[in-house]
Backbone of each chain as ProteinMPNN parsed JSONL, in Angstrom:
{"seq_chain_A": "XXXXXXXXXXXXXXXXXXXXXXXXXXXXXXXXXXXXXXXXXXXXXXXXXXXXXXXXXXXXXXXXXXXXXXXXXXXXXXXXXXXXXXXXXXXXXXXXXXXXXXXXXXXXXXXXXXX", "coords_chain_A": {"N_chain_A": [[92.388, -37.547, 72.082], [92.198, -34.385, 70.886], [90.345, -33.036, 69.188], [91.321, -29.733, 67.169], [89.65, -26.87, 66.536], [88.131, -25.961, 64.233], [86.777, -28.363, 63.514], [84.259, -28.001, 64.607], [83.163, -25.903, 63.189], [83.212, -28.253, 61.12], [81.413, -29.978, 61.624], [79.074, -28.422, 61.999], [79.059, -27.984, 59.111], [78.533, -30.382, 58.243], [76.109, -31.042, 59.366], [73.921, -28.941, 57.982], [74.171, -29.646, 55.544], [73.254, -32.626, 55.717], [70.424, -31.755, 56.367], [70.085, -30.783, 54.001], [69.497, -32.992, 52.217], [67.736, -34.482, 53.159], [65.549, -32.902, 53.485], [65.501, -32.782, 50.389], [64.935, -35.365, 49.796], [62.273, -35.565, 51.263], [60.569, -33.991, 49.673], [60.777, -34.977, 47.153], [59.458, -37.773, 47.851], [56.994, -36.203, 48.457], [56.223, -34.92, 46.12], [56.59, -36.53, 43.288], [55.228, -38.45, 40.851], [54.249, -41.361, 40.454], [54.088, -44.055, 42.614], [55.706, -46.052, 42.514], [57.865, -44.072, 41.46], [57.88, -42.7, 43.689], [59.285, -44.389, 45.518], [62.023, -43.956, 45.624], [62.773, -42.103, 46.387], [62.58, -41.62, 49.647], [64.835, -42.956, 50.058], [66.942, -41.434, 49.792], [67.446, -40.132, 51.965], [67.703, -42.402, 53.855], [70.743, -43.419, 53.36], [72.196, -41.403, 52.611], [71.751, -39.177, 53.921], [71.606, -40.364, 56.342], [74.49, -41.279, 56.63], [75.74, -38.899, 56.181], [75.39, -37.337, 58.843], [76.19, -39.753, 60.27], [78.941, -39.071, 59.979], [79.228, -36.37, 60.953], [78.518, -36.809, 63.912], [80.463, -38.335, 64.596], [82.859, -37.069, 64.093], [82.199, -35.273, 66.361], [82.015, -36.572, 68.777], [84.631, -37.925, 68.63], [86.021, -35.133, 69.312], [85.582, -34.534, 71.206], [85.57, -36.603, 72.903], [88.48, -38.623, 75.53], [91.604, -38.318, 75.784], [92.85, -39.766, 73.079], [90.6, -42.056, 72.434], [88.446, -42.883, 70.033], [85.555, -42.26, 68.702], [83.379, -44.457, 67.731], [80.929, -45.318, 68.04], [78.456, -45.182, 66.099], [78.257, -46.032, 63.879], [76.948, -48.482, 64.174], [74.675, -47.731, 63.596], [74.425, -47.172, 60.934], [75.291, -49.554, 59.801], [73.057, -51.302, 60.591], [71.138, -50.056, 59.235], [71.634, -50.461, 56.73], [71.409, -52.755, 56.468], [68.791, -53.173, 56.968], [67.553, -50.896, 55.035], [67.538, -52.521, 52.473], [65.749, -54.175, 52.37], [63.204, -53.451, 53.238], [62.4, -52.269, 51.317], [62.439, -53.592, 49.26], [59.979, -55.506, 49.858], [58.064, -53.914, 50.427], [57.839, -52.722, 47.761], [57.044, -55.182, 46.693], [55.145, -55.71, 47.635], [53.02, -54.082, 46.408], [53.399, -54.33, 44.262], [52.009, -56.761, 43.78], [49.644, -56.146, 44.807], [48.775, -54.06, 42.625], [48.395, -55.72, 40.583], [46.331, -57.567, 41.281], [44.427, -55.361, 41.831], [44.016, -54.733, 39.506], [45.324, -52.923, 38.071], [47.598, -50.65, 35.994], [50.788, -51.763, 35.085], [54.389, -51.558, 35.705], [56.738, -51.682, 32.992], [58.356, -55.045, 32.947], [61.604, -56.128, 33.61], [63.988, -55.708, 31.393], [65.01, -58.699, 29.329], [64.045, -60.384, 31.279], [62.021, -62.814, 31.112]], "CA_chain_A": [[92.522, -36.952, 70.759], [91.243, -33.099, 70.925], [90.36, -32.177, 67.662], [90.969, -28.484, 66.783], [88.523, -25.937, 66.944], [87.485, -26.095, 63.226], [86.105, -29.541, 63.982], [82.966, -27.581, 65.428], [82.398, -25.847, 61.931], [83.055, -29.374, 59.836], [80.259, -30.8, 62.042], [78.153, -27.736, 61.414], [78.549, -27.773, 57.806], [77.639, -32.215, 57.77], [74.527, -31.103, 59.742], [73.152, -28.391, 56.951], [74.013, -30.888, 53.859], [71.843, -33.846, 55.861], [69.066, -31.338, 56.389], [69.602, -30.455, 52.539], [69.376, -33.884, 51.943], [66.67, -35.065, 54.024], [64.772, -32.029, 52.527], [65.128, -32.835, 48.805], [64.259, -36.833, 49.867], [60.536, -35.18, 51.109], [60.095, -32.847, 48.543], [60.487, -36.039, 46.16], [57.807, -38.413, 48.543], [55.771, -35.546, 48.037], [55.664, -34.366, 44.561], [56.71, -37.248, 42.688], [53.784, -38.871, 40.438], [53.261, -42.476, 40.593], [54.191, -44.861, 44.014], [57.363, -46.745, 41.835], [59.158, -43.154, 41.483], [57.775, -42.241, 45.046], [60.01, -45.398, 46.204], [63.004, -44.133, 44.838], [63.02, -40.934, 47.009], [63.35, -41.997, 50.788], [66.358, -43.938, 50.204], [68.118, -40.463, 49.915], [67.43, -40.129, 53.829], [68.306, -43.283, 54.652], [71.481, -43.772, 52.681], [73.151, -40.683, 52.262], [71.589, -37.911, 54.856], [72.423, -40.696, 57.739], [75.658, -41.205, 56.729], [76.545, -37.651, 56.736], [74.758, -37.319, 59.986], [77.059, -40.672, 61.452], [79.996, -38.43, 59.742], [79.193, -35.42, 61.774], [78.479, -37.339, 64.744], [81.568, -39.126, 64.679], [83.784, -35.931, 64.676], [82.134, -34.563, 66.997], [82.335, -37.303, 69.577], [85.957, -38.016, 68.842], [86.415, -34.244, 69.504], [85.249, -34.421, 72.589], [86.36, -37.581, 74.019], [89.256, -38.636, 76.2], [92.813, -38.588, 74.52], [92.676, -41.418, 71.956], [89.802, -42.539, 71.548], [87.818, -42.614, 68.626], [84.054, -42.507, 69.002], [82.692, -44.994, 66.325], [79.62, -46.615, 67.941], [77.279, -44.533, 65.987], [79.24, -46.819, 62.945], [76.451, -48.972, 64.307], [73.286, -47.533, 63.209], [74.704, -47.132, 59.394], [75.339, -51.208, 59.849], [72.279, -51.796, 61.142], [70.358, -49.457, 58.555], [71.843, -51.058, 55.188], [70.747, -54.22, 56.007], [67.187, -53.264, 56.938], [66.49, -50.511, 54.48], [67.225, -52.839, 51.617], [64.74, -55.686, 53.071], [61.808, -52.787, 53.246], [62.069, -51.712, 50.078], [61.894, -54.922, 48.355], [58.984, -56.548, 50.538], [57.119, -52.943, 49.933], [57.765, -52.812, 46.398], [56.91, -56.796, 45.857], [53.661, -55.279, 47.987], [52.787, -52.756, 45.597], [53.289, -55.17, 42.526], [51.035, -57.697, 44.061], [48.1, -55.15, 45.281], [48.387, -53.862, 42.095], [48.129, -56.789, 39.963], [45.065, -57.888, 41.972], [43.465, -54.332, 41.249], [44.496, -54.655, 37.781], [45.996, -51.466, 37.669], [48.617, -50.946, 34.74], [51.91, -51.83, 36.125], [55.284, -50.845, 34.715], [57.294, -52.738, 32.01], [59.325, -55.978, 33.415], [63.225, -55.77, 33.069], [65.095, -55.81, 29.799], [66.187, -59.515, 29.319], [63.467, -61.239, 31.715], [60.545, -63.564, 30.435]], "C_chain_A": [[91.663, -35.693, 70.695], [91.805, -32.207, 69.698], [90.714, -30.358, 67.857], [89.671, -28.082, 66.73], [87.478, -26.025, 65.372], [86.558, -27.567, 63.027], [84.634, -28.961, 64.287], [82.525, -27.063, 63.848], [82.53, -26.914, 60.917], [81.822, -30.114, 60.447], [79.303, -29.791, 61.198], [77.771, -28.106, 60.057], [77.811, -29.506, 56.904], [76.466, -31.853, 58.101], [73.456, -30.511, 58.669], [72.873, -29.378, 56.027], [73.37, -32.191, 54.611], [70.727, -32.832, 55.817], [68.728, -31.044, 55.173], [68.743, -31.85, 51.936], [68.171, -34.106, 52.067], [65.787, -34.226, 53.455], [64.289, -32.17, 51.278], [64.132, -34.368, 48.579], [62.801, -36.801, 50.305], [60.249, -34.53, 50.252], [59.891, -34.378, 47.769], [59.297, -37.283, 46.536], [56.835, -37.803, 48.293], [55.12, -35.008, 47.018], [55.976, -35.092, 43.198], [55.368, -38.0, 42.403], [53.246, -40.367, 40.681], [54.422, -43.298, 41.926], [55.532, -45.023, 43.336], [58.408, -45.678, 41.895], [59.219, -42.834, 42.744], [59.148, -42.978, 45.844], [61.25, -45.084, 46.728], [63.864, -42.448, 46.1], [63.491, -41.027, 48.533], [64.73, -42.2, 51.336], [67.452, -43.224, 50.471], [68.391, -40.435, 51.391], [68.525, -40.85, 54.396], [69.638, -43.659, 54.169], [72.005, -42.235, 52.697], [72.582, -39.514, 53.632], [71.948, -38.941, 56.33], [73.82, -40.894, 57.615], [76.45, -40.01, 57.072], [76.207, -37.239, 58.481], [76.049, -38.215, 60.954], [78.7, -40.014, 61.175], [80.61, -37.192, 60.924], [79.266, -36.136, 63.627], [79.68, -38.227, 65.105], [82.792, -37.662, 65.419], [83.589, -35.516, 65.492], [82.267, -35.341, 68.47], [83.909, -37.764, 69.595], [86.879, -36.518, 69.298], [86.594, -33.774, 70.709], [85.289, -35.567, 73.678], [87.863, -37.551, 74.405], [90.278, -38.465, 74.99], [92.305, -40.322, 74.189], [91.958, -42.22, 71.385], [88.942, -42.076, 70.94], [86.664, -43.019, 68.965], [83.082, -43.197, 68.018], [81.576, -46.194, 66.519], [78.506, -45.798, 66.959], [77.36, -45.184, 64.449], [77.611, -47.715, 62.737], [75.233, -49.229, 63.538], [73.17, -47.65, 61.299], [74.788, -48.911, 59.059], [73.858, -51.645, 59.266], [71.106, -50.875, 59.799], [70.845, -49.867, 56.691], [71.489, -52.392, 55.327], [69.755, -54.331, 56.065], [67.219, -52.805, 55.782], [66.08, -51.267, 52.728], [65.943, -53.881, 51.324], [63.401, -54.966, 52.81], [61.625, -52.789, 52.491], [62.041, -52.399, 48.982], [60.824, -55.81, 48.554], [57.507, -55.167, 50.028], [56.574, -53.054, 48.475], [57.323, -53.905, 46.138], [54.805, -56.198, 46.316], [52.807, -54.939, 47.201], [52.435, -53.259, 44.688], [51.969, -55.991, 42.623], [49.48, -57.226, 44.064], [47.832, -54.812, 43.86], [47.596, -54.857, 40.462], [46.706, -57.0, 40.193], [44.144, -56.862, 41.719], [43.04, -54.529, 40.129], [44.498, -53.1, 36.625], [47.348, -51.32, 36.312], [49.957, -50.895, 35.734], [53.198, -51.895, 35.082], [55.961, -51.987, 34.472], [57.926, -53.531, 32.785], [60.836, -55.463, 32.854], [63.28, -56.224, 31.737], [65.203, -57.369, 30.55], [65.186, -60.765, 30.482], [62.567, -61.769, 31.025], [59.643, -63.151, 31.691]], "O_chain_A": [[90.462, -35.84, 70.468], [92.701, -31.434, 69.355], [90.218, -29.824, 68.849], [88.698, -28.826, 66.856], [86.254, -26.135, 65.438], [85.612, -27.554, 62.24], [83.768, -29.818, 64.107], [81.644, -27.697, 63.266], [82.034, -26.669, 59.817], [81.224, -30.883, 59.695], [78.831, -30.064, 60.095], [76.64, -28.452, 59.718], [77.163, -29.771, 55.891], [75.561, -32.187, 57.336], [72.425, -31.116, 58.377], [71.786, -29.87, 55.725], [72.861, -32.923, 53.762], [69.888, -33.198, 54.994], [67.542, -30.952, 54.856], [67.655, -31.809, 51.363], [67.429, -33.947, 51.098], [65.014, -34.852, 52.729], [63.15, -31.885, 50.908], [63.199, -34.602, 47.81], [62.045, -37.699, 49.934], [59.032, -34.651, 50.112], [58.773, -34.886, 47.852], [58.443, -37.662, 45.735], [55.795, -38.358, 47.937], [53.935, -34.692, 46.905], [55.738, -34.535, 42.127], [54.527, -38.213, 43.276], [52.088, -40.606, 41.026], [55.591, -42.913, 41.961], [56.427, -44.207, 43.558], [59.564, -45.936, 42.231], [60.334, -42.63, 43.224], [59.898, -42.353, 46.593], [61.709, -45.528, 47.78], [65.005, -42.068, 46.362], [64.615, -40.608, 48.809], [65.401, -41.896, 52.323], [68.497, -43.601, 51.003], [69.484, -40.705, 51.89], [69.561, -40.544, 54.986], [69.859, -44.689, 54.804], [72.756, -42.617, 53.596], [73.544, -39.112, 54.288], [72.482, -38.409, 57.303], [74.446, -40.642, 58.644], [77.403, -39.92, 57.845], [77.142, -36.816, 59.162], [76.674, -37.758, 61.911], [79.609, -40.325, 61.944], [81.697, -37.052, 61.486], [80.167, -35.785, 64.39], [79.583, -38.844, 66.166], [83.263, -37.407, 66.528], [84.606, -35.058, 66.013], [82.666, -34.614, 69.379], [84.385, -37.96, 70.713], [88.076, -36.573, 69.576], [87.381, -32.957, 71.188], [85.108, -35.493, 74.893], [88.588, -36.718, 73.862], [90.057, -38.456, 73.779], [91.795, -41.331, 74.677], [92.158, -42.911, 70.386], [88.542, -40.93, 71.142], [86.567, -44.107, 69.533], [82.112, -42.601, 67.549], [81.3, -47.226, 65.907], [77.387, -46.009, 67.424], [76.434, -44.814, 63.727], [77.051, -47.751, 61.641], [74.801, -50.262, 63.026], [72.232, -48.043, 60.606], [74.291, -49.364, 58.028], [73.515, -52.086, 58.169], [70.069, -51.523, 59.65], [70.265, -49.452, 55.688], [71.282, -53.117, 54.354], [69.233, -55.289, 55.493], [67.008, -53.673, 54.935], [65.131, -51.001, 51.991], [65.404, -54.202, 50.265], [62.493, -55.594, 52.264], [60.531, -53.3, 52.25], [61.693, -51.968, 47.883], [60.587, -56.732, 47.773], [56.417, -55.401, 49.505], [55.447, -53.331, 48.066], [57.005, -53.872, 44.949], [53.759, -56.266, 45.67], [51.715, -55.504, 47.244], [51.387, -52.967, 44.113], [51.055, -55.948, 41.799], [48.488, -57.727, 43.537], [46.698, -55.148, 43.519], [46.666, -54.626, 39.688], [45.897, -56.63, 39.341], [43.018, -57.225, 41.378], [41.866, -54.514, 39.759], [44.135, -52.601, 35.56], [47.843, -52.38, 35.929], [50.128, -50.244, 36.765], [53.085, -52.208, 33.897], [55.994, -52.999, 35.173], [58.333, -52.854, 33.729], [61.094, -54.662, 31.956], [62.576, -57.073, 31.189], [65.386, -57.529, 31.756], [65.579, -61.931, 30.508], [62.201, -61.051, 30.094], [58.45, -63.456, 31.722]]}, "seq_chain_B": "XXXXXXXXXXXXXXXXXXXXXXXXXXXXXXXXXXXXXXXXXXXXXXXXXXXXXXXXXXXXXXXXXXXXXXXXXXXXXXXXXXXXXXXXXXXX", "coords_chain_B": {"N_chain_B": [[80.5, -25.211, 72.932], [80.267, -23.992, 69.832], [78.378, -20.481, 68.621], [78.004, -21.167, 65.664], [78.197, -23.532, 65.458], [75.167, -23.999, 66.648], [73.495, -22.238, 65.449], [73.889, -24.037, 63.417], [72.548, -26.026, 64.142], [70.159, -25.912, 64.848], [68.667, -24.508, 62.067], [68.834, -27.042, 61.037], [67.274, -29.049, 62.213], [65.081, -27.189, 62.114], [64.714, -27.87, 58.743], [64.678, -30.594, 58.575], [62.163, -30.859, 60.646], [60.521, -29.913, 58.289], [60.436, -31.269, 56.325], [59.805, -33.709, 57.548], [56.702, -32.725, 58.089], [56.051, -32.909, 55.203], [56.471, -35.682, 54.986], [54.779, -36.33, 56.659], [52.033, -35.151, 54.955], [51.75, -36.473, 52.745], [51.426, -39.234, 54.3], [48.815, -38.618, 55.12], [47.785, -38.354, 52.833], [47.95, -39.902, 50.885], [47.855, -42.18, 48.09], [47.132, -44.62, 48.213], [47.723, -47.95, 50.277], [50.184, -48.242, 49.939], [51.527, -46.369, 50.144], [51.389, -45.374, 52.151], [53.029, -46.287, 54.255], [55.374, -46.103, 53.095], [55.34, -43.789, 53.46], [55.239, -43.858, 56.453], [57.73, -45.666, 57.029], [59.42, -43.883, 56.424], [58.983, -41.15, 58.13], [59.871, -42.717, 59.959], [63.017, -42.904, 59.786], [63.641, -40.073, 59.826], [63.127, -39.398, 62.102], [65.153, -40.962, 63.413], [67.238, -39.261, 62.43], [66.569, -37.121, 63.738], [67.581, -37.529, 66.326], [69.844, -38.345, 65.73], [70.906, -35.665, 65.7], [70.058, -34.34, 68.23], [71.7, -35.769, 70.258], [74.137, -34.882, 69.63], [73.603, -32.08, 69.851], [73.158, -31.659, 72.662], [74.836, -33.265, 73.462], [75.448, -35.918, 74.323], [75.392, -39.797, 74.985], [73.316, -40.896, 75.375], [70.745, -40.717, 73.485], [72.317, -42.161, 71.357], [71.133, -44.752, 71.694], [68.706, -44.499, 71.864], [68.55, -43.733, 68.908], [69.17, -46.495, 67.756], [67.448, -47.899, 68.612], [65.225, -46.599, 67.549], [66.018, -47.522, 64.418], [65.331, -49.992, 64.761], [62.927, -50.817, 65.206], [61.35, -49.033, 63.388], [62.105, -50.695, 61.185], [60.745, -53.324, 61.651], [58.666, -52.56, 62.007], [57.676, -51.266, 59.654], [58.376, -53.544, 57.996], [56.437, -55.162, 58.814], [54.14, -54.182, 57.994], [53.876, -54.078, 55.289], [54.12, -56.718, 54.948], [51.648, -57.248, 55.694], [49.964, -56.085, 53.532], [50.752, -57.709, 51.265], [50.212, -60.349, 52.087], [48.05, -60.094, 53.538], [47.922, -61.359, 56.127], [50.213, -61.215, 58.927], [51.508, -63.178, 60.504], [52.554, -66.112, 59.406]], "CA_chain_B": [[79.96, -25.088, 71.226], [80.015, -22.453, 69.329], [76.954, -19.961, 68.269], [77.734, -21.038, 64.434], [77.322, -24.706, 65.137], [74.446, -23.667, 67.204], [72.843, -21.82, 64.378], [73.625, -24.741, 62.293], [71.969, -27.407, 64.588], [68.534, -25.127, 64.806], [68.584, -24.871, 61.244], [68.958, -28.855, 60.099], [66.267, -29.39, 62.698], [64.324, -27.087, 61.228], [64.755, -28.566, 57.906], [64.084, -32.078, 59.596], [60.469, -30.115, 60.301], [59.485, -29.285, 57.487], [60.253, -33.126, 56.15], [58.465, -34.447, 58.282], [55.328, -31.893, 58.082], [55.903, -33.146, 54.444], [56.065, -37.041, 55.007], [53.066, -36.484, 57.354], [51.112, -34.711, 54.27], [51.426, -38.184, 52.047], [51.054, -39.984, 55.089], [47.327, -38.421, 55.13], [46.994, -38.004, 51.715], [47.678, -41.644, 50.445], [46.452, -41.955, 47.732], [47.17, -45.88, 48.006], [48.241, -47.853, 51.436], [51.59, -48.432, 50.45], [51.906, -44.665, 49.997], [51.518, -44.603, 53.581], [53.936, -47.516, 54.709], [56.433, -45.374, 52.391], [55.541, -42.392, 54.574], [55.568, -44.651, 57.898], [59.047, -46.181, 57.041], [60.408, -42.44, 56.078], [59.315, -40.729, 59.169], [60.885, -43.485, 61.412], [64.358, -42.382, 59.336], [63.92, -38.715, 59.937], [62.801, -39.339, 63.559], [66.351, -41.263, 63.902], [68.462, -38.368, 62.174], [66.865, -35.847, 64.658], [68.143, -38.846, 67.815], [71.31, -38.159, 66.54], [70.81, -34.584, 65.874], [70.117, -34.034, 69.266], [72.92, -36.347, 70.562], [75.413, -33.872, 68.989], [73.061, -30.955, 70.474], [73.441, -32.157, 74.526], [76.53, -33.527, 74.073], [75.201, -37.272, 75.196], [75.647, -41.038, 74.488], [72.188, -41.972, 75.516], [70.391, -40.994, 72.706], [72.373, -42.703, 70.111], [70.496, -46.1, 72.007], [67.415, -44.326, 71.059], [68.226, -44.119, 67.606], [69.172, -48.144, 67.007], [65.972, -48.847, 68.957], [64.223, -46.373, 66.665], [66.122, -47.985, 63.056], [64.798, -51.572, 64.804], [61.437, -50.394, 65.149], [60.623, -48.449, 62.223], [62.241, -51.833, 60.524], [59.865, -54.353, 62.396], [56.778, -51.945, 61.749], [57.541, -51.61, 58.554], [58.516, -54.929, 57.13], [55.324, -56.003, 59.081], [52.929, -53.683, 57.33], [53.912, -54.779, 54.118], [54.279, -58.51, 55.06], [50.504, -57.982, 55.615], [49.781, -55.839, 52.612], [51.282, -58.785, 50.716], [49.543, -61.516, 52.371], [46.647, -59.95, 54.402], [48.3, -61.291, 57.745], [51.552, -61.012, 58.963], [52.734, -64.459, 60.858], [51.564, -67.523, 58.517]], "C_chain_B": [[79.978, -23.871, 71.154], [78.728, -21.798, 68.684], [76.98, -20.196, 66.494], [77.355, -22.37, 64.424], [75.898, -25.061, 65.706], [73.135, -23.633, 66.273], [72.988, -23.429, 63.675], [72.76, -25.744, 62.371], [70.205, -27.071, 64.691], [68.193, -25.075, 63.226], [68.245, -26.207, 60.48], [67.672, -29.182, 61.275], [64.621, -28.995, 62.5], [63.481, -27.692, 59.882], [64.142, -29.88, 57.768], [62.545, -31.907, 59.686], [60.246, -30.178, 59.553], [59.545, -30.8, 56.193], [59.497, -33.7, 56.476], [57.352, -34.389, 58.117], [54.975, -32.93, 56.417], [55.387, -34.615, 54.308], [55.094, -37.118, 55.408], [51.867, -36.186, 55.997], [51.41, -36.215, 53.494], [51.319, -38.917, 53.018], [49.335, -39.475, 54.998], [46.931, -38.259, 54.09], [46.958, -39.349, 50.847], [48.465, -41.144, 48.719], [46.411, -44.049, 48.388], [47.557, -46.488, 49.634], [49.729, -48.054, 51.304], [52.537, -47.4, 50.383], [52.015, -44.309, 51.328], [52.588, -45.094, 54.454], [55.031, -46.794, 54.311], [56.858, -44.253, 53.707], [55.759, -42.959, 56.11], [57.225, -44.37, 58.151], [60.577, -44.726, 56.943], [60.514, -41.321, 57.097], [60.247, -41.268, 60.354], [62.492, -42.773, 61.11], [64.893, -41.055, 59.753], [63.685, -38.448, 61.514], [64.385, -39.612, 64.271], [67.445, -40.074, 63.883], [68.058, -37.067, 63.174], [67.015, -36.804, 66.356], [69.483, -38.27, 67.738], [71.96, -36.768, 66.336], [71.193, -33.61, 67.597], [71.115, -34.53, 70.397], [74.251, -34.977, 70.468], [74.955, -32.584, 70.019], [73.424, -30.527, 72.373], [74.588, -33.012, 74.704], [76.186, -35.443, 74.831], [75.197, -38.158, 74.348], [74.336, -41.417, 74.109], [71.348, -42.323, 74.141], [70.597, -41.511, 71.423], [71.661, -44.561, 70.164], [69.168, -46.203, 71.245], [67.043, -44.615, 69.502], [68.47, -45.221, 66.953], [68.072, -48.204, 67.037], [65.327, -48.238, 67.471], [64.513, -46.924, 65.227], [64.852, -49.783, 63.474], [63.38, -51.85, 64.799], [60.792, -50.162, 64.066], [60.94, -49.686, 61.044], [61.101, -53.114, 60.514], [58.426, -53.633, 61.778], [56.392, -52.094, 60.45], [57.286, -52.824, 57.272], [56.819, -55.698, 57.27], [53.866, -55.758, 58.654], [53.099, -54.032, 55.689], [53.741, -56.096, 53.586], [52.214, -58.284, 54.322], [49.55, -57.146, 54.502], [49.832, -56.548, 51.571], [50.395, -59.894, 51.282], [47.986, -61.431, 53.068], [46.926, -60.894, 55.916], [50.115, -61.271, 57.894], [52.765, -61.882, 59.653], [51.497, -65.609, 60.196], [52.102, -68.795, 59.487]], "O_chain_B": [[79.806, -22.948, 71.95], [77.953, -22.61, 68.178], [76.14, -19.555, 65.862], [76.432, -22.719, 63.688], [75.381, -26.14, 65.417], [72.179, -24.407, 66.209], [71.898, -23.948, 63.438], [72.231, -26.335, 61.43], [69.283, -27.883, 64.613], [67.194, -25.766, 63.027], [67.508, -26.319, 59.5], [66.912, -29.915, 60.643], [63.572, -29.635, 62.579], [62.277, -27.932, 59.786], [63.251, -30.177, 56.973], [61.757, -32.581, 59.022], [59.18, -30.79, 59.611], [58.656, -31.093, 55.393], [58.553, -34.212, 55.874], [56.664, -35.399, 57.971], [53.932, -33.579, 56.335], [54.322, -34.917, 53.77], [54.259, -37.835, 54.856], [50.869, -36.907, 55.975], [51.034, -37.142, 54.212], [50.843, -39.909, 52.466], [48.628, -40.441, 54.71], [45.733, -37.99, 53.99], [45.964, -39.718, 50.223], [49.218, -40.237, 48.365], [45.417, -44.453, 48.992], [47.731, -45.56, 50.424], [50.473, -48.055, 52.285], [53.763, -47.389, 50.488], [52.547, -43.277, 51.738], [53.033, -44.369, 55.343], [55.884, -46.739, 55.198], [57.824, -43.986, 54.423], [56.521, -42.346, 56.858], [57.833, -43.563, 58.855], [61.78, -44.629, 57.185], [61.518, -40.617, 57.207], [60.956, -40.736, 61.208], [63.101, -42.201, 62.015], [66.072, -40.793, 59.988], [64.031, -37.4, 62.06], [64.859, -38.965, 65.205], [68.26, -39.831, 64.773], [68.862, -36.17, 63.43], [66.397, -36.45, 67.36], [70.191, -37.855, 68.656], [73.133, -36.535, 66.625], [72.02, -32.772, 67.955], [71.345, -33.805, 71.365], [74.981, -34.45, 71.308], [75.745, -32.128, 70.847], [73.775, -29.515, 72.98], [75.146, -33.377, 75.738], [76.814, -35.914, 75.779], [75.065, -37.901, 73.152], [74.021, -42.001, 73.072], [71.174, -43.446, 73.668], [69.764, -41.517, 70.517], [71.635, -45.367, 69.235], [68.645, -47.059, 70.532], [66.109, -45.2, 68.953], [68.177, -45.291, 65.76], [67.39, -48.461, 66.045], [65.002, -48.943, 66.517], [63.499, -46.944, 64.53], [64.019, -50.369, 62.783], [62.808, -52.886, 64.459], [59.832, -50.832, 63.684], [60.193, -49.74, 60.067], [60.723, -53.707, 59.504], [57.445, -54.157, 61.25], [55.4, -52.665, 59.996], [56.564, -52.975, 56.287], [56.192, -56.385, 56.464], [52.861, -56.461, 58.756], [52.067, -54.227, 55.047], [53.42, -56.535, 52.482], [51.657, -58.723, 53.316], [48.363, -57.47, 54.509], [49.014, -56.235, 50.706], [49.699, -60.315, 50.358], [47.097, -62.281, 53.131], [45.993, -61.013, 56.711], [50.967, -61.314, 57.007], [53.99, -61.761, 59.637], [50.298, -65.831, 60.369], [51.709, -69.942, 59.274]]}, "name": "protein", "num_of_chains": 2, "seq": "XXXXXXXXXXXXXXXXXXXXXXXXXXXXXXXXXXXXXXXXXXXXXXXXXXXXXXXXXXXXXXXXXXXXXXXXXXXXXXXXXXXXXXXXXXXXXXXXXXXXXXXXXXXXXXXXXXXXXXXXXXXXXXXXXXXXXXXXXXXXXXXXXXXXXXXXXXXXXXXXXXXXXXXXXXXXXXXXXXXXXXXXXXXXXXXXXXXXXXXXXXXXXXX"}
């Protein structure tokens, strides 16, 4: 399967928009005010700048492999990265609650609707 | 390849830099430790997207091995610095 030539600028233009991405997701680690919003920022990375990334990487390996096939181990890492990064970011965050509790730091409102 | 996806792949790696430089600055600046675990768990991510950056760059398989190992890693390190942020050890 040998993609066309424009295939080379649809990769290009996935690679810029992850580096936009990945860009705005440090800017927000870094200038966001308290840890809870800090949290909230990463996720862009891992969730939307690798996907475009396994997007680009896809085309560009099916562009350049044999006739027919389709290059979709990289399918893998997007698998393998939604089932961790939700696991971190709930064991962190439970972290966070706990440490701060124990400080007895002010810690932000409980949900709507819980006791 | 061509010199525009060229340009584009020096660019996003760039970009990738100056992320990083960034995650590294809250990685040393804290203020708290799970400010740093944040920054840990966020470089491992940006370490992976320049695995498969460079994959695309050289045209090779190998390093998309690199970048599972590195999601399985920065998963394991992570989960395990929090475990023991949370408990003060990390196998009970």
């Amino acid at each position: 399967m040998n993609l066309p030539p424009w295939t080379e600028i649809l990769v290009a233009l996935l690679l810029l928009a992850s580096g936009v991405v990945v860009l705005v997701a440090a800017l927000g680690l870094w200038r966001l005010p308290d840890f809870f919003s800090r949290m909230h920022a990463p996720a862009l990375a891992s969730t939307l700048g690798a996907w475009i990334v396994t997007f680009a990487s896809i085309v560009h390996f099916t562009s350049h492999a044999e006739e027919g096939a389709l290059a979709l181990h990289v399918w893998l890492i997007i698998i393998v990265l939604s089932i961790t990064a939700p696991v971190t970011t709930i064991v962190l965050a439970r972290a966070a609650l706990f440490r701060r509790r124990q400080a007895g730091d002010p810690l932000p409102p409980p949900l709507a609707g819980r006791r | 390849m061509s010199d525009f996806l060229m340009m584009a792949i020096t660019t996003t790696m760039v970009m990738y830099m100056l992320a990083m430089g960034l995650g590294l600055m809250r990685l040393l600046r804290g203020p708290s430790a799970q400010d740093r675990v944040l920054a840990v768990d966020f470089l491992y991510v940006v370490g992976m997207l320049v695995m498969l950056v460079l994959a695309i760059r050289y045209d090779s398989d190998m390093y998309f091995e690199g970048a599972l190992l590195m999601v399985l890693f920065g998963f394991v390190g992570s989960v395990a610095l929090a475990k023991f942020l949370l408990r003060g050890e990390v196998i009970e």
